[in-house]
C-alpha positions as CSV (number, residue, x, y, z in Angstrom):
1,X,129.0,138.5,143.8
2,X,126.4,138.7,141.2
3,X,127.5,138.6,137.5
4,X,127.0,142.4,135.9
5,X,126.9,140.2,132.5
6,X,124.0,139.1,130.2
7,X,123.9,135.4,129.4
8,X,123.5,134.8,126.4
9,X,120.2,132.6,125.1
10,X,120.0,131.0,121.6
11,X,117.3,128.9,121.0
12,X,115.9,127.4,117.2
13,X,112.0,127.4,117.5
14,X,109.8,124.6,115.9
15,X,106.3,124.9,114.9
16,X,104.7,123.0,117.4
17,X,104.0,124.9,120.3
18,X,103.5,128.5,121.0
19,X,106.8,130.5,121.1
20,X,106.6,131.9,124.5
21,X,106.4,128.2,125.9
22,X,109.5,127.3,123.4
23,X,111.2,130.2,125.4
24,X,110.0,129.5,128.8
25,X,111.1,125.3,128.3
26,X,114.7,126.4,127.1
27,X,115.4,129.2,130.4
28,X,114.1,126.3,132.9
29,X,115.8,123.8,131.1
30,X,119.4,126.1,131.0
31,X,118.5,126.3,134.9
32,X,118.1,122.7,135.8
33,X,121.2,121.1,133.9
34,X,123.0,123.9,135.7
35,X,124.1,126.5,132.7
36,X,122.2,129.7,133.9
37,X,124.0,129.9,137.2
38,X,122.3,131.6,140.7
39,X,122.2,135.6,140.6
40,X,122.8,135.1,136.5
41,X,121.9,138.6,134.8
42,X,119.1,137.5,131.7
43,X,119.3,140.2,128.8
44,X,116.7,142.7,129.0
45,X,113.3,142.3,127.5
46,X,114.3,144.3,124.3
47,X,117.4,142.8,124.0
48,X,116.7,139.6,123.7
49,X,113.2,139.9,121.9
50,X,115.9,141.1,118.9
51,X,118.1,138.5,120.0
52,X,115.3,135.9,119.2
53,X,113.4,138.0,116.4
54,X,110.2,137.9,118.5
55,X,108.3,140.4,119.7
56,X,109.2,141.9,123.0
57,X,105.5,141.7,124.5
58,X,106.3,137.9,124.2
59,X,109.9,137.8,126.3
60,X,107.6,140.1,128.8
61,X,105.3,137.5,129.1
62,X,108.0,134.8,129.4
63,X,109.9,136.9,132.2
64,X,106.5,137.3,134.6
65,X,105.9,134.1,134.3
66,X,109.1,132.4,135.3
67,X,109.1,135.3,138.0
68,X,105.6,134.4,139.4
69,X,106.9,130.9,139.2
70,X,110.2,131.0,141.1
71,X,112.7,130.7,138.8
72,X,113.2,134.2,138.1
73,X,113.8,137.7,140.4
74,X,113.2,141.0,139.4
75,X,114.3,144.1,141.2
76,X,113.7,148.1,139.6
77,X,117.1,148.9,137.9
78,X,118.7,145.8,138.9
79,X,117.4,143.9,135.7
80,X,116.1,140.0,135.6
81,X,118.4,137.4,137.1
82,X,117.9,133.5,137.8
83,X,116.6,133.1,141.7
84,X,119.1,132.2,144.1
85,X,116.8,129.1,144.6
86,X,115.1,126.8,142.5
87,X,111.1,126.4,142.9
88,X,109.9,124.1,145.6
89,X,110.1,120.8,144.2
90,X,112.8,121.1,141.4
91,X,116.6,120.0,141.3
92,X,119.5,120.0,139.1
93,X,119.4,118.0,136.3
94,X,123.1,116.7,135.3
95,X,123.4,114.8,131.8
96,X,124.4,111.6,132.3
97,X,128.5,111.2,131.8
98,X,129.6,108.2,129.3
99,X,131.6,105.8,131.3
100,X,135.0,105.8,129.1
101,X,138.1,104.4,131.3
102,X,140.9,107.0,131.6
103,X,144.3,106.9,134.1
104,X,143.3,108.1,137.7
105,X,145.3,109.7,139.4
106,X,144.6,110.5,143.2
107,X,147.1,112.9,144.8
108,X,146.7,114.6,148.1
109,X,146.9,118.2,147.0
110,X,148.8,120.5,149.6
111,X,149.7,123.6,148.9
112,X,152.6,126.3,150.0
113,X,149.8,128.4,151.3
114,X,146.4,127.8,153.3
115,X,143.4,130.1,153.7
116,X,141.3,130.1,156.9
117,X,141.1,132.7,160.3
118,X,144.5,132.4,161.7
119,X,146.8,134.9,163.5
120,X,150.0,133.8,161.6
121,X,150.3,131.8,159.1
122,X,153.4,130.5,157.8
123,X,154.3,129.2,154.3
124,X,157.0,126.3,152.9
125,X,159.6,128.7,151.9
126,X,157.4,131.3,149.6
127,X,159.7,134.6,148.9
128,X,158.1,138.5,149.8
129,X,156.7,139.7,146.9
130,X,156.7,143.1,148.7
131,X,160.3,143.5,147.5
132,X,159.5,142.2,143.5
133,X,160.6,145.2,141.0
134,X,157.7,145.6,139.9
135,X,158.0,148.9,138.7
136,X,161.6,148.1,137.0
137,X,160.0,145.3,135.3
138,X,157.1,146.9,134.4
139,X,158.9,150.1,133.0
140,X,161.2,147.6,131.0
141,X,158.1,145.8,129.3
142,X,156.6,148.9,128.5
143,X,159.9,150.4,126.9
144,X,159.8,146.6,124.6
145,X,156.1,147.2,123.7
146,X,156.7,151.1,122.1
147,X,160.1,150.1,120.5
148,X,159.0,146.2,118.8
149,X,156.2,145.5,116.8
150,X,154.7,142.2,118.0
151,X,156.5,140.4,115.2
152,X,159.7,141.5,115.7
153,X,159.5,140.1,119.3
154,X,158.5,136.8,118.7
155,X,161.7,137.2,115.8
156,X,163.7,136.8,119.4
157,X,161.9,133.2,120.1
158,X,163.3,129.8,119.9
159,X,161.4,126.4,120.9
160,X,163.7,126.4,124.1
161,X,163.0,130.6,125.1
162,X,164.0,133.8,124.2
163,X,167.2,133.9,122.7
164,X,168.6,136.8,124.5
165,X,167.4,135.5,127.8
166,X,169.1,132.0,126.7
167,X,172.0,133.3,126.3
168,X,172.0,135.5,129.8
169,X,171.1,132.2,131.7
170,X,174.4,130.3,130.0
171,X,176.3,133.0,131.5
172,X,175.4,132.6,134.8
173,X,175.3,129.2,134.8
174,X,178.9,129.0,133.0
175,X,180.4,132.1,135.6
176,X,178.5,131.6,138.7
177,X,177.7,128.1,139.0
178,X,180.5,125.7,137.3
179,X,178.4,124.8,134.4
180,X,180.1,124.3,131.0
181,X,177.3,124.5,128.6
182,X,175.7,126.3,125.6
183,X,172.3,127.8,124.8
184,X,171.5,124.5,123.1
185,X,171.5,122.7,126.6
186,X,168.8,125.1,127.7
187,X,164.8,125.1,128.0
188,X,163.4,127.8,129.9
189,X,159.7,127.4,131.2
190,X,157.4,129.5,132.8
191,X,157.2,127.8,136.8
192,X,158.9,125.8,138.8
193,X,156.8,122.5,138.5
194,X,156.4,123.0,134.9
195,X,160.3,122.4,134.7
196,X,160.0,119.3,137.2
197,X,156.9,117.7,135.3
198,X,158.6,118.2,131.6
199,X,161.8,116.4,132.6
200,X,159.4,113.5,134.5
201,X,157.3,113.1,130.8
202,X,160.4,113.4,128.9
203,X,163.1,111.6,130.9
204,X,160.2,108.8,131.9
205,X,158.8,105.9,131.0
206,X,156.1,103.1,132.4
207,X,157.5,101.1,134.8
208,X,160.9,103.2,135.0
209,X,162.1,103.1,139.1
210,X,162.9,106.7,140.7
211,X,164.7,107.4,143.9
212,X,163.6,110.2,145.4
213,X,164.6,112.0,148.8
214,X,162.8,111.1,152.4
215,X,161.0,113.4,153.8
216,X,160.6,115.0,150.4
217,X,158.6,117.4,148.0
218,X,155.0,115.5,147.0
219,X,154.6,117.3,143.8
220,X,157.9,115.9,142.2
221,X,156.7,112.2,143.3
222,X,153.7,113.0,141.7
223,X,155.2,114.0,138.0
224,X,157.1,111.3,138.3
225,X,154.6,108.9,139.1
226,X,151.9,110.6,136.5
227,X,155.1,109.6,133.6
228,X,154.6,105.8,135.1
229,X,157.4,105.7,137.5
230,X,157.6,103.5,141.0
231,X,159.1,105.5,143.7
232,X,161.5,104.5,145.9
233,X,162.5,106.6,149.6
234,X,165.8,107.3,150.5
235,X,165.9,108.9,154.0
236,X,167.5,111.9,154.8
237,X,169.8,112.4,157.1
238,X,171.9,115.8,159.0
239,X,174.6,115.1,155.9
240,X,171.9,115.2,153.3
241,X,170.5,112.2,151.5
242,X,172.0,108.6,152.6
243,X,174.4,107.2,150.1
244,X,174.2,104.1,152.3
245,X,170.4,103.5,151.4
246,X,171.0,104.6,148.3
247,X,173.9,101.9,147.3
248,X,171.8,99.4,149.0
249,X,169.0,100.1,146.7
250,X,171.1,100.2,143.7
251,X,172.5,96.6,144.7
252,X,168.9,95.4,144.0
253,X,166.9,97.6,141.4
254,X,168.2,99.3,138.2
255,X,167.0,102.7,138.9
256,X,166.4,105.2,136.0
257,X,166.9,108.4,137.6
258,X,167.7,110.0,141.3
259,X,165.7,113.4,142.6
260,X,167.4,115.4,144.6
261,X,167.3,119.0,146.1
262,X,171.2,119.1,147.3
263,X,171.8,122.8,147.7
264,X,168.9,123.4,150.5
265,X,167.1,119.7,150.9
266,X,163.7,120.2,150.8
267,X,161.9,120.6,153.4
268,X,164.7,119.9,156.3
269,X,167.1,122.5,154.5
270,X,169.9,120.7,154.7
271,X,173.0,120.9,152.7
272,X,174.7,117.9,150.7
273,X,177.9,117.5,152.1
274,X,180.8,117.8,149.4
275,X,181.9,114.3,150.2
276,X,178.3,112.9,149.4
277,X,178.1,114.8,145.9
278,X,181.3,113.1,145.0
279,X,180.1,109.4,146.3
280,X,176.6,110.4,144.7
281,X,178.3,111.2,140.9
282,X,180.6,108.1,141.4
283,X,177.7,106.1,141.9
284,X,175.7,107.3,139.2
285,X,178.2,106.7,136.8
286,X,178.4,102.8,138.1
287,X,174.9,101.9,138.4
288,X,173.9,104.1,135.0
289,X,171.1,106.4,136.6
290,X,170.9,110.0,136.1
291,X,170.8,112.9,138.6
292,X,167.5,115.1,138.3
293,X,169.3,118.3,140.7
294,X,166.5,120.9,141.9
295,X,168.3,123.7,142.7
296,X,165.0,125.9,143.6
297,X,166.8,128.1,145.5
298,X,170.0,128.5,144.6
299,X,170.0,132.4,145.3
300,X,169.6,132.6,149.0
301,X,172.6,131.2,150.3
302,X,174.0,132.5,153.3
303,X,177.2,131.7,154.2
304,X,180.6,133.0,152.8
305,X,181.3,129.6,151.1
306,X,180.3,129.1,147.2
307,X,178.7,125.8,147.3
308,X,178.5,124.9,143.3
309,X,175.4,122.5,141.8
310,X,176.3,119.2,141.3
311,X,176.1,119.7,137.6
312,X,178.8,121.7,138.6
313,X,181.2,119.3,139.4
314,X,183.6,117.0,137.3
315,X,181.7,113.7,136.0
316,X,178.1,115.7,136.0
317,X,177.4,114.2,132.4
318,X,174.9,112.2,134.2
319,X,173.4,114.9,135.8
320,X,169.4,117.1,134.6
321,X,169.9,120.6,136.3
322,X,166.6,122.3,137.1
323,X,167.4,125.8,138.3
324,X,165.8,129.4,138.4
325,X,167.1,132.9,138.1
326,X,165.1,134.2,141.3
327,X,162.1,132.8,143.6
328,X,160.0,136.0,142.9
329,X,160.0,135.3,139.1
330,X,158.2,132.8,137.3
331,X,160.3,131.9,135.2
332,X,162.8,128.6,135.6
333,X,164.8,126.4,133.1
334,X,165.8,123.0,132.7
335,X,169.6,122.1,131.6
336,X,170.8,118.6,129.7
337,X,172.3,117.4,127.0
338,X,171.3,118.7,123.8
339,X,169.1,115.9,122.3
340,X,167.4,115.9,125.6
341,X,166.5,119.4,125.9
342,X,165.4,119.1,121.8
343,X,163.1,116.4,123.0
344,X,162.2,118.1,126.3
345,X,161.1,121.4,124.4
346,X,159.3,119.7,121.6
347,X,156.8,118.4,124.8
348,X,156.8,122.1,126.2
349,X,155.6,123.6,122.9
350,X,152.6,120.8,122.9
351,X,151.2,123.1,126.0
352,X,153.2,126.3,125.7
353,X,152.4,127.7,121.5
354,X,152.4,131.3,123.5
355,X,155.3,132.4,124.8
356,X,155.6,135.6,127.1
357,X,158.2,137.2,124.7
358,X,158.4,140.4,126.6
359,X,158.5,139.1,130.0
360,X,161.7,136.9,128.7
361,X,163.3,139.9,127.0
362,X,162.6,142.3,129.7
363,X,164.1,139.9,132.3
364,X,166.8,139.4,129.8
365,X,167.3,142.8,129.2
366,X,167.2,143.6,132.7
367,X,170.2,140.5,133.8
368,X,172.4,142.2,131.4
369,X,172.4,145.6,133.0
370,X,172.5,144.3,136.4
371,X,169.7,145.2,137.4
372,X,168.4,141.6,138.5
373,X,171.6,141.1,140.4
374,X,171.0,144.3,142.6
375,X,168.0,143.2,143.2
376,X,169.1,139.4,144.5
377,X,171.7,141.4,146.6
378,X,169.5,143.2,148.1
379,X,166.5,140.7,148.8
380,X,169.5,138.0,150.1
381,X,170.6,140.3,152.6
382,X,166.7,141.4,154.4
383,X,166.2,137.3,153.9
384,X,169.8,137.0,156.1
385,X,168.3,139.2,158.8
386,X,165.1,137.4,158.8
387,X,167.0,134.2,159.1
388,X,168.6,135.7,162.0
389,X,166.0,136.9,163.9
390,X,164.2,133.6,163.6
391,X,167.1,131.9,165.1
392,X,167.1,134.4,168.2
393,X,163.5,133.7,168.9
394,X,163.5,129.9,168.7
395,X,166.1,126.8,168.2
396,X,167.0,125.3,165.4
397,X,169.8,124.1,163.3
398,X,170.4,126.7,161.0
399,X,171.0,126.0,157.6
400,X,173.1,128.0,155.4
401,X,170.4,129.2,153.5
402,X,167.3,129.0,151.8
403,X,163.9,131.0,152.8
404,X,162.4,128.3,155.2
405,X,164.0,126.6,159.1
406,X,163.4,123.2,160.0
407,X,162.0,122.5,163.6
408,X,162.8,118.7,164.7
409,X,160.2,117.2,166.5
410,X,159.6,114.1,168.9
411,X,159.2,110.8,166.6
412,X,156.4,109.9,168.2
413,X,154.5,113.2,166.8
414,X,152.3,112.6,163.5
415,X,151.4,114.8,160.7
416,X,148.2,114.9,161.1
417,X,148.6,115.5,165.1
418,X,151.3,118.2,165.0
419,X,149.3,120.3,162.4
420,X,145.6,119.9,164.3
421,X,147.6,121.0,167.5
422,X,149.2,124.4,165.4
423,X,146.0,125.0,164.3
424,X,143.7,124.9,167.6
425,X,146.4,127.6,169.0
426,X,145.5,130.1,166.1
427,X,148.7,129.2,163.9
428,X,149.1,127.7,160.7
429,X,151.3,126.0,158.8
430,X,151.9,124.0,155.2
431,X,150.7,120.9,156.1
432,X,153.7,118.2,156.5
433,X,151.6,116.1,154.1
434,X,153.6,118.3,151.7
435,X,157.0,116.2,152.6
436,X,155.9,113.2,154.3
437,X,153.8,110.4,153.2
438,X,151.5,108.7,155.1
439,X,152.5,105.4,155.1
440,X,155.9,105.5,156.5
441,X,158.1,108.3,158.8
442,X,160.5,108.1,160.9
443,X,162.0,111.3,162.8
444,X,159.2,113.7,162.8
445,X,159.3,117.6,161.8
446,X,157.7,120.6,160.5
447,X,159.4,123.3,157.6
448,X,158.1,126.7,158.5
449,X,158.7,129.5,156.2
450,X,159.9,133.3,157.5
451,X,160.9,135.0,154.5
452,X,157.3,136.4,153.3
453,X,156.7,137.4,156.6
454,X,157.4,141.0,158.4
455,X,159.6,141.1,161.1
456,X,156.8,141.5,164.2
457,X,154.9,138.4,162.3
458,X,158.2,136.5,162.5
459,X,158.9,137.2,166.1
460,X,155.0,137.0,167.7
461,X,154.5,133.7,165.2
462,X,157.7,131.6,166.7
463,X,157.1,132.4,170.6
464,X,153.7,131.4,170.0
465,X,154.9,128.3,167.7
466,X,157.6,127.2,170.4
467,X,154.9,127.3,173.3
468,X,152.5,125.3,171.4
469,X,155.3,122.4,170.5
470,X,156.7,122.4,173.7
C-alpha cells in the first residue's frame, strides 16, 4: 500500500552549485541509502518550495527532471512519489556499520501462530478472543477516563502496579490458590514473557545453572540463557517432570533455579502429581535451588479437584510464582519475597516508565465486582466442551485441563518430518521446534491447540490431522 504521507525533506544549501542540483543530489541521495522508500508520497511542488524557501519554478524543475530520469513517478491527482524501481544501473547504497562487538544471541523464533494458505490451522494453546469482554472492559475504561483526571490515576500507581489491582490479585492468590502473601510480594507486568524474562534478569547471573523441563517452552530457555545461564533438561514423563533426573543432576551440579510449568506441563499438558510437588520442595530445600512455577494457565482446569500452585503448599519459601488472572488479558504478575520483587520491579521500571493505569484499574475494578469471575466461568465451561469434543474425534490422554491436547507420536518421527508432513496435507501446526530442541529427543509428539477454534474447525481439523498421522 502506498503511503498517503509527505516525506519530509530538509536540506542546508551551500554556495557552490546551483540550488536545483543541491535539491536534485539530496532526493537521489535519500533514495539510494534507502530513506525515501518505494511508492513514498514527495510534498507537492508549493509545499516544499516554502519548505526550502525557494522558488517553486525551481522544485518543478527538480521534479521533471528526476521524473524523466527514473527516479520519480507522477500520476494527475495522485501527486509525486519515488518510482517503484530505481534507474537502470543504480543500487542501494547502505552506510557502512562500525564493527563494535556486542552479545549474539541466535534463537530459533517460533511462534504460537503461523501465517500461510492452510485449511486449519492450529495454535499452542492460544484462548478465543471471540469471547474477550470487550465491551465490559471498554465501558469500564471509559467510565475511569470521565470520572479521573489523568493525575489522579497515576495517584493509584506503585513501581509493582496499580494499587487496587494489587491488592485484588493478593486476594485471589491468598483465597483461591493457598498463597499467604501481601501486596509487597507482588509485581504485575503487562505479558506473559515479560514476567518470565524479568525473573531470568533478576534472579540470574553469568554462569548460573537452570533446570528446565524436557520437552519444554523455548522462550523461557531463551530468558534464561540471555541472563547467562547454562541449561540443563530434565525429561518429562506421564507423572510430570522426573524427580529421578532431577536428584541425579543435583548430586553433580549446584543448580540456581528449577523451571517448571506443574499445573498443565507445557506442551504435553500434563499434571505434576501431588507426590512429586512434595519430593520437588523437599529437594529444593536440600540442594538450595529455587522453584520458578509458571502457572500460565491456571484458570482452565477441568476436573472437580482443586489442584493448588506449588507456592501453595507448605515449605514453598523457595518457590518464584509466575501466574496470570486470565489467558485473554495481558496482564500477568510475578510473586516472591519482598526484597526480590523490590529488585525485580526496579528492572521493570527501566523498560516500563508508562504504565496502563486504566487498564489496571478497570481490570481491578472489574475483579471486585465479579465481573472477571463470570466471565472465567463462562469461558471455562465452552473451553470444557471443546475439550470434549476433541476427545470424541481423536485419541488422546486427556489432561485435566488447559486449552491445548497432546498427540504422542512414534519415536522414530522428527520435528522437522512431522510438521512438513501436516503441512503438505493443508494443515498446520506450531512448530514442535517450540518444545523440542534439536539436538536431543526422545518420545516424539506434537501440542495442538482447540480452544480458539470453532466447533466445525475442531472437528474437520482432527479427522483430517488423525489421517495424516496415521
Amino acid at each position: 500500500m502506498k503511503s498517503f504521507r509527505h516525506a519530509h525533506l530538509q536540506l542546508s544549501f551551500n554556495s557552490r552549485e546551483p540550488i536545483y542540483q543541491q535539491i536534485k543530489t539530496y532526493i537521489i541521495n535519500e533514495i539510494q541509502r534507502g530513506r525515501l522508500l518505494p511508492g513514498v508520497l514527495l510534498p507537492g511542488t508549493r509545499i516544499l518550495a516554502q519548505q526550502l524557501k525557494v522558488n517553486r519554478n525551481t522544485i518543478i524543475t527538480v521534479y521533471e527532471q528526476l521524473t524523466a530520469q527514473g527516479w520519480l513517478s507522477s500520476q494527475y491527482k495522485s501527486g509525486t512519489r519515488v518510482s517503484d524501481t530505481m534507474p537502470s544501473g543504480k543500487q542501494l547504497e547502505r552506510p557502512a556499520l562500525i564493527n563494535i562487538d556486542f552479545p549474539v544471541f541466535d534463537f530459533k523464533i517460533t511462534h504460537p501462530h503461523t501465517r500461510g494458505d492452510f485449511e486449519i490451522t492450529f495454535d499452542d494453546g492460544l484462548p478465543d478472543i471471540k469471547l474477550i469482554p470487550v465491551t465490559d472492559i471498554t465501558r469500564e475504561c471509559r467510565r475511569l477516563l470521565q470520572q479521573y483526571s489523568t493525575q489522579q490515576l497515576y495517584q493509584f500507581s506503585t513501581e509493582r502496579g496499580n494499587e487496587q489491582l494489587l491488592a485484588e490479585i493478593n486476594v485471589i492468590l491468598n483465597n483461591d490458590r493457598g498463597l499467604a502473601l501481601t501486596t509487597a510480594n507482588i509485581c504485575v507486568t503487562h505479558g506473559h514473557q515479560d514476567a518470565i524474562y524479568l525473573t531470568a534478569r533478576t534472579l540470574l547471573r553469568q554462569g548460573d545453572h537452570v533446570a528446565v523441563e524436557y520437552p519444554g517452552y523455548q522462550p523461557a530457555w531463551n530468558a534464561f540463557t540471555i541472563a547467562g545461564a547454562q541449561l540443563h533438561h530434565i525429561p518429562v514423563d506421564r507423572s510430570g517432570i522426573s524427580i529421578e533426573h532431577l536428584e541425579a543432576l543435583c548430586r553433580k551440579q549446584a543448580l540456581k533455579a528449577l523451571y517448571i510449568t506443574p499445573h498443565h506441563q507445557y506442551p504435553t499438558t500434563v499434571t505434576l502429581s501431588q507426590e512429586r510437588r512434595k519430593q520437588l520442595l523437599a529437594l529444593s530445600e536440600l540442594y538450595h535451588f529455587m522453584i520458578i512455577e509458571d502457572d500460565y494457565d491456571h484458570e482452565y482446569h477441568f476436573s472437580k479437584e482443586r489442584i493448588l500452585p506449588l507456592a501453595g503448599m507448605q515449605q514453598a519459601g523457595n518457590v518464584i510464582y509466575i501466574g496470570t488472572l486470565c489467558n485473554e488479558f495481558p496482564l500477568s504478575f510475578v510473586c516472591g519475597s519482598a526484597a526480590f520483587i523490590h529488585s525485580l520491579a526496579a528492572y521493570y521500571s527501566v523498560t516500563h516508565q508508562q504504565e496502563h493505569n486504566i487498564l489496571e484499574l478497570a481490570i481491578a475494578n472489574m475483579l471486585a465486582s465479579g465481573d472477571i469471575r463470570r466471565h472465567q466461568q463462562y469461558s471455562r465451561n465452552i473451553y470444557q466442551q471443546k475439550m470434549e469434543l476433541a476427545a470424541s474425534v481423536i485419541p488422546f490422554t486427556k489432561p485435566s485441563g488447559g486449552l491445548a491436547i497432546w498427540l504422542e507420536l512414534p519415536s522414530a518421527a522428527t520435528p522437522a518430518g512431522i510438521l512438513q508432513k501436516i503441512q503438505a496435507g493443508g494443515l498446520n501446526i506450531v512448530d514442535p521446534a517450540r518444545y523440542y530442541d534439536a539436538s536431543h529427543y526422545d518420545t516424539m509428539g506434537i501440542r495442538v491447540g482447540y480452544a480458539s477454534l470453532e466447533e466445525r474447525e475442531i472437528v474437520n481439523g482432527l479427522e483430517k490431522l488423525g489421517k495424516i498421522l496415521r
